[in-house]
C-alpha positions in Angstrom: -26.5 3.8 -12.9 -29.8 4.8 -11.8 -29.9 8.8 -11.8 -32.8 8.5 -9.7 -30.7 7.2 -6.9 -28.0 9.5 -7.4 -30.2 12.4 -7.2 -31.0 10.9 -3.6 -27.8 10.2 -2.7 -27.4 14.2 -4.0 -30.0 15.8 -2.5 -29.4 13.9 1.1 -25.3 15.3 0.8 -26.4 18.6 0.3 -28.8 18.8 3.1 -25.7 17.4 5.4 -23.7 20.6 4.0 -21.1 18.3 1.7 -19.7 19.4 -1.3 -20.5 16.5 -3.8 -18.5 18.3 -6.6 -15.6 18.6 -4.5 -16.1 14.7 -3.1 -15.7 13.6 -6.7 -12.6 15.7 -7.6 -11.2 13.5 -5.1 -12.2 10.7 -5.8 -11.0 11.4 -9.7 -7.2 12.3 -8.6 -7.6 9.2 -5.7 -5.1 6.4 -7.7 -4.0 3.2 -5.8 -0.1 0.9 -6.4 -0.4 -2.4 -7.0 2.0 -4.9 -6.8 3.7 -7.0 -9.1 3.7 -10.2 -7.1 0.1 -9.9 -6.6 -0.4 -11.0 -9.8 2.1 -14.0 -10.0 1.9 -17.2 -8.5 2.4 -16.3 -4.6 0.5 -17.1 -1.5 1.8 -18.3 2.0 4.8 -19.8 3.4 3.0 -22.6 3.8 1.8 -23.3 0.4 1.5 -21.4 -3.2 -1.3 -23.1 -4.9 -0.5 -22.2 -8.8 -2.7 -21.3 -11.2 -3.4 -21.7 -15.2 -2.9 -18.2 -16.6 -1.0 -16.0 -14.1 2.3 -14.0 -15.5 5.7 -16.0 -16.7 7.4 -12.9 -16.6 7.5 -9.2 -15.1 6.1 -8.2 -18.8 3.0 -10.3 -18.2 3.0 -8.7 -14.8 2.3 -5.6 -16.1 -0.2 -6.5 -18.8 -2.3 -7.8 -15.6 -1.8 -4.7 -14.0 -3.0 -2.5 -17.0 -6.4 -4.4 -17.3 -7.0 -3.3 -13.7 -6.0 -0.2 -14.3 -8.2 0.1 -17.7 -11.3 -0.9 -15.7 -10.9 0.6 -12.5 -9.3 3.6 -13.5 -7.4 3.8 -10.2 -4.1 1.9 -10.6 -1.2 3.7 -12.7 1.5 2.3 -11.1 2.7 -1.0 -10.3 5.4 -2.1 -7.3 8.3 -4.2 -8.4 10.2 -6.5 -6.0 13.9 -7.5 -6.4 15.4 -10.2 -7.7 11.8 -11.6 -8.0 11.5 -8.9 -11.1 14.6 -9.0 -12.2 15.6 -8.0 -16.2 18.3 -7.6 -18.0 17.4 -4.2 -18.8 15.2 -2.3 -16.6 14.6 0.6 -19.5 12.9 -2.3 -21.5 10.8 -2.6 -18.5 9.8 1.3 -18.2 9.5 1.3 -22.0 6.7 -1.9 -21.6 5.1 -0.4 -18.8 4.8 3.0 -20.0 3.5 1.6 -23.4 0.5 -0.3 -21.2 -0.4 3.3 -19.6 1.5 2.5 -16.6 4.8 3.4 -14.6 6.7 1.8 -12.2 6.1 2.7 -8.8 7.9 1.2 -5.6 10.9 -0.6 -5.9 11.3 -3.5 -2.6 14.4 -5.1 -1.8 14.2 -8.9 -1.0 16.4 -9.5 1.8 14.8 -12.7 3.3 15.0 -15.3 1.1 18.4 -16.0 0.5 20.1 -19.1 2.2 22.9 -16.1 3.4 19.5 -14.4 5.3 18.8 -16.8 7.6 20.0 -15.3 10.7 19.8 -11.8 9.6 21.0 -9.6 6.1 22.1 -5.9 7.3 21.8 -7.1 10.8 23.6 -10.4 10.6 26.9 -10.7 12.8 28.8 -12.3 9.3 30.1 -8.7 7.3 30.4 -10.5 4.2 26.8 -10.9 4.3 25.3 -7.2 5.8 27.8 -6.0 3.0 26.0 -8.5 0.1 22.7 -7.4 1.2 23.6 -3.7 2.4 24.5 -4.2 -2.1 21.5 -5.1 -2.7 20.2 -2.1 -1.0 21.8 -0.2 -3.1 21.0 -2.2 -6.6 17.9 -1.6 -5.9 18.6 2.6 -6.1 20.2 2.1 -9.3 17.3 0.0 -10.7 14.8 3.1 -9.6 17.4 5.4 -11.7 16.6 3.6 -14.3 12.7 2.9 -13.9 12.2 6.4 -13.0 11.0 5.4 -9.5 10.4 8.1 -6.9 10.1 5.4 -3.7 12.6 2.7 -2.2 10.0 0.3 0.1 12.1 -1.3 2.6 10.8 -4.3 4.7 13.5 -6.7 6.9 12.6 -10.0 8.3 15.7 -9.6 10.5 15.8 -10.2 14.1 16.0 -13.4 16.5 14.5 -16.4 17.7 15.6 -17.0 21.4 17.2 -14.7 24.1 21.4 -14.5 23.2 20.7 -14.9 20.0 22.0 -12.0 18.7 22.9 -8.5 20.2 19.8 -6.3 20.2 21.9 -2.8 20.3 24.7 -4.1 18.3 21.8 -5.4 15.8 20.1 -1.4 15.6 23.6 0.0 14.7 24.2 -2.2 11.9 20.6 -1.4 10.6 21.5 2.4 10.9 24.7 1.9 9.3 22.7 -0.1 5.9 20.0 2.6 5.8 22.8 5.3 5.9 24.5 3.9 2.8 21.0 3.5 1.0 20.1 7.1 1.9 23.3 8.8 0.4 22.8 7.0 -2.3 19.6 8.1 -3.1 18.6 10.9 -5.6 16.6 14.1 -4.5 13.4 13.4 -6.0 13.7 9.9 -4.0 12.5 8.7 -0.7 13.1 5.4 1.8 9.7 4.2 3.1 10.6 2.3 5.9 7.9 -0.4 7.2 8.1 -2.3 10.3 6.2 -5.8 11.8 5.7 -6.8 15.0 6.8 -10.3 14.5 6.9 -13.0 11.7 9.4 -14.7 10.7 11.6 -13.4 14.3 9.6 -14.6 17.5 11.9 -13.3 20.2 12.4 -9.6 18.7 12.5 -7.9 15.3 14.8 -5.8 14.3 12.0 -3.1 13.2 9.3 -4.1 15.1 6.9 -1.0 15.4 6.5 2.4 13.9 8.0 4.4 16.6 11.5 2.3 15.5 11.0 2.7 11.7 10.1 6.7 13.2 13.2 6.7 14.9 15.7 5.2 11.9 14.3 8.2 9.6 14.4 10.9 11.8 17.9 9.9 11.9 18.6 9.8 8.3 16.8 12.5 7.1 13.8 14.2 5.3 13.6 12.2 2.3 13.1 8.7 4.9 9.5 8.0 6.1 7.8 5.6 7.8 5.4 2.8 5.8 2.2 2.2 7.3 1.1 -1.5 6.5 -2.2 -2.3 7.9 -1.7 -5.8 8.4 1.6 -5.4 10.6 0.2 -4.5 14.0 -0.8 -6.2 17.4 -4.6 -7.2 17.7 -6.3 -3.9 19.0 -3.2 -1.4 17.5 -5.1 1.6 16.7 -3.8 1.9 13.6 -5.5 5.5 12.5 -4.1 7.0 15.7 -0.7 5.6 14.3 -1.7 7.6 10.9 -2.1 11.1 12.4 0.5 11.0 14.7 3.1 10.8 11.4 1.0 12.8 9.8 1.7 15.7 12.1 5.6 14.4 12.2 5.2 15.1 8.4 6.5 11.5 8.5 3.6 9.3 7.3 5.2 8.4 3.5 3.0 5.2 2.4 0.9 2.4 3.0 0.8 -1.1 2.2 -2.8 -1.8 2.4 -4.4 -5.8 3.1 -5.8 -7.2 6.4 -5.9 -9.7 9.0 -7.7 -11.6 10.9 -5.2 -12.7 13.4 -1.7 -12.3 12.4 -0.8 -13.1 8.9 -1.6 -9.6 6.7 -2.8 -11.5 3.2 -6.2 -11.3 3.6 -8.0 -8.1 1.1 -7.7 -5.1 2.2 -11.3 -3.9 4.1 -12.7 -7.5 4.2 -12.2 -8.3 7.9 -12.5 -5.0 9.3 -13.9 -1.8 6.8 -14.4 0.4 9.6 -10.7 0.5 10.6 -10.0 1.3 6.5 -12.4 3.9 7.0 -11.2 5.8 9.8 -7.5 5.9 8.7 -8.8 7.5 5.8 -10.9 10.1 8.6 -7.8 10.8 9.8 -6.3 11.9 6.3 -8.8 13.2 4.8 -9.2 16.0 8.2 -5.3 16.7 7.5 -6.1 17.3 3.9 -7.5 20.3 5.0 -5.4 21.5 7.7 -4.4 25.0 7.9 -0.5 24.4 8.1 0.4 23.6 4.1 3.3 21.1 5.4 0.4 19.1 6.5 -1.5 19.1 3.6 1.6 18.4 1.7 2.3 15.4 3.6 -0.8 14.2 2.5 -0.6 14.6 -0.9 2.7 13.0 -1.2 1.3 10.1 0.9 1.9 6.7 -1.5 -1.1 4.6 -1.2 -0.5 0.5 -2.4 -1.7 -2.9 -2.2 0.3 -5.7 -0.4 -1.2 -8.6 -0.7 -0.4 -12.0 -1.9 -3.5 -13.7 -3.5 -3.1 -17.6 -2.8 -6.6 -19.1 -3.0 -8.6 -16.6 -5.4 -7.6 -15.6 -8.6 -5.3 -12.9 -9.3 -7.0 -9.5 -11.3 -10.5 -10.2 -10.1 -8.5 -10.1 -6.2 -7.0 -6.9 -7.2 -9.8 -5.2 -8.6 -11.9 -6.2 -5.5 -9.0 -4.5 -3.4 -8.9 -1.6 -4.7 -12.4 -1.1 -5.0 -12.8 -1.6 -1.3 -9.8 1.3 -0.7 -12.0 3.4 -2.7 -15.3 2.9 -1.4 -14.2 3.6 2.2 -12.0 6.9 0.7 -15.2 7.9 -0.5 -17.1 7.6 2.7 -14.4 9.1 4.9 -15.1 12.6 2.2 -18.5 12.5 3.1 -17.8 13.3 6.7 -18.6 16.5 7.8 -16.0 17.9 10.2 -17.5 21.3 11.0 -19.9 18.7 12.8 -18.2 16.3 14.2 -15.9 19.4 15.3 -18.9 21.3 16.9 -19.9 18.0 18.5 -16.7 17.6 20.2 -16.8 21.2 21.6 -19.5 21.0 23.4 -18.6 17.3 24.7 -21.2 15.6 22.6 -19.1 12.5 22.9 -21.8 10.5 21.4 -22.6 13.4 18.9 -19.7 13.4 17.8 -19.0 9.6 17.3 -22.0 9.7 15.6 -21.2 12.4 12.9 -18.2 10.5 11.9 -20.2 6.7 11.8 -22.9 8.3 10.1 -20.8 8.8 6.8 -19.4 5.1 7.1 -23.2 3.9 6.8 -23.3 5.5 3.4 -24.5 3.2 0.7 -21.8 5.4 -1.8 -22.5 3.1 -5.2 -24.2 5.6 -7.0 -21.5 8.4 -6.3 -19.0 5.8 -7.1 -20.8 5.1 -10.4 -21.3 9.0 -11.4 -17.8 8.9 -11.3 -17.0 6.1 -12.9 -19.4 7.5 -15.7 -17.8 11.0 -15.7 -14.1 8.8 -16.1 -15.3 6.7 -19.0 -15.3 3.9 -17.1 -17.5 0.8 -16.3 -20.1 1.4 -13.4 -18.6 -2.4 -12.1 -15.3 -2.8 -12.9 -15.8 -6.3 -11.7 -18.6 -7.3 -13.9 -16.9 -5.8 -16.7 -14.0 -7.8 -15.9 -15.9 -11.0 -16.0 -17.5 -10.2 -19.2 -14.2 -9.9 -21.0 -12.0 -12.3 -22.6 -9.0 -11.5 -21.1 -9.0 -14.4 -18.3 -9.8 -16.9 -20.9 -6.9 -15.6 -23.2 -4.0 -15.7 -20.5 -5.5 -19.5 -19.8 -2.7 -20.0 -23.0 0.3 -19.1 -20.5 -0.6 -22.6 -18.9 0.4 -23.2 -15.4 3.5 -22.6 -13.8 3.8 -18.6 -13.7 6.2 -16.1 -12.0 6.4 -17.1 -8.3 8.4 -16.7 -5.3 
């Protein structure tokens, strides 16, 4: 790093009234989930286009995920998805992941690619099957027992093709009834994110099919069920920060699943078709961070942020790194924003005063903060370079081809 150009960068913060120390406390305790499948073979419905090298086994999973970690500093935890990470024995799987500097974070149900799932799993009209995959709701809160997993991530492709397909009201009950069972199963130091999506694979409605539903099903369940925010689920022209604060002030915002999309499909890295949206969802948490009322600043810091994306074309680690490095580069521009201002702004009606205290801090070159505290963490100034310069992609080459997939 050049400390000429962090002195700039320094000197130009403090004459804007921010707090660089504070900025990179932050940005120090800021850490990022990734997910396991990420790193397998996995990619579209359309098409999974394997690779030489990528995991054969949740173990290898986690070996990935620790070399993003080691570099990046940012990634403790990794996601595991059920039956696609299954074991035998899911303390092996702590014990691995734990040796690696790592623990395992979210635990997802599968509940849409079994045969049985085809019209539906907790909202099917057949009992035997919403009981099988109402079980495997609950499989999945033993397997975070034993993983030492604080969040269930729950995601249901359920809902219908064509008008009369199925009941719509009859459907929500049955939902209701699945998350009930899950939720009194849980443990208190546990919590049911609930996500939702518009559409994909169900055409004619889904079951959970925006945030005010998945809002809805944990109100009714109870404080320890929240709502997952995944940027890649909403409507062309959803504004997804005003989404954020809204269940921020509901005390109801308990994760994200962070990718992107150009049209519909959410694959795409996170911040590469639109950085500005990344960057005012984190405005809007980083201005509750410091609100007065501590249930809102608690709601913050208990928010779970993760990756969710499904790298078909590129290769695996260097995908991951560059998604979490884009989370925390717009993280660190939404600190730089000086709220007193963009506060002031607004009070007098300075609309475009205001818009433009908030923009300014998303035109930011922040490299050489994000170096200074990459230097102050032991770490390399690129993570991405320092990834290339390694052996480890030519080591895992010795897997061969044919990896952990779908």
């Amino acid at each position: 790093m050049s400390d000429k150009a962090y002195m700039l960068f320094e000197e130009e913060q403090k004459q804007r009234g921010i707090d660089l120390e504070h900025v990179k406390a932050k940005l120090k305790q800021f850490k990022i989930e990734t997910p396991s499948w990420g790193y397998g073979d996995s990619g579209t419905r359309f098409k999974v286009f394997q690779k030489v090298g990528v995991p054969r086994t949740p173990f290898e999973k986690l070996e990935d995920a620790a070399v993003v970690h080691r570099l990046t500093g940012l990634c403790p935890s990794v996601a595991i998805h059920i039956p696609w990470d299954h074991v035998d024995d899911y303390g092996k799987l702590k014990s691995h992941a734990e040796s690696l500097g790592l623990s395992i974070g979210a635990v997802n149900p599968n509940l849409f690619q079994d045969d049985d799932y085809m019209l539906g799993s907790v909202t099917n009209s057949d009992p035997s099957i919403r009981r099988k995959a109402t079980d495997h709701l609950l499989e999945c809160v033993d397997i975070a027992k034993e993983t030492g997993s604080r969040d269930l991530s729950l995601w249901f492709a359920d809902g219908t093709n064509y008008p009369g397909q199925g009941d719509i009201r009859q459907r929500k009950h049955w939902m209701l009834e699945a998350l009930t069972e899950m939720y009194r199963a849980m443990t208190a130091d546990m919590r049911m994110l609930i996500e939702y999506k518009a559409f994909e694979p169900a055409f004619y409605h889904t079951d959970i099919a925006d945030w005010g539903m998945a809002y809805n099903y944990a109100q009714k369940l109870g404080p320890q069920a929240e709502v997952l925010v995944d940027t890649g689920h909403h409507l062309p022209g959803a504004n997804i920060e005003h989404i954020v604060a809204y269940l921020i002030d509901e005390k109801r915002l308990g994760g994200f699943h962070f990718n992107s999309y150009k049209y519909a499909d959410d694959d795409l890295i996170v911040g590469s078709m639109n950085p500005y949206e990344l960057f005012l969802i984190f405005y809007q948490i980083v201005l509750a961070a410091n609100d007065a009322d501590e249930s809102i600043r608690d709601t913050v810091e208990k928010i779970a942020f993760m990756i969710d994306q499904s790298h078909n074309i590129e290769q695996k680690i260097p995908a991951m790194i560059r998604s979490v490095l884009n989370v925390q580069t717009q993280y660190a521009k939404a600190l730089l924003i000086n709220h007193e201002e963009v506060a002031e702004a607004a009070e007098r009606g300075d609309v475009l005063g205001a818009e433009d205290a908030v923009r300014r801090a998303f035109e930011f070159d922040v490299t050489p903060l994000l170096h200074a505290v990459r230097e102050e963490k032991g770490l390399p100034i690129d993570p991405m370079k320092a990834y290339q310069a390694s052996n480890y992609a030519t080591e895992i080459l010795a897997r061969g081809k044919g990896g952990a997939s779908w």
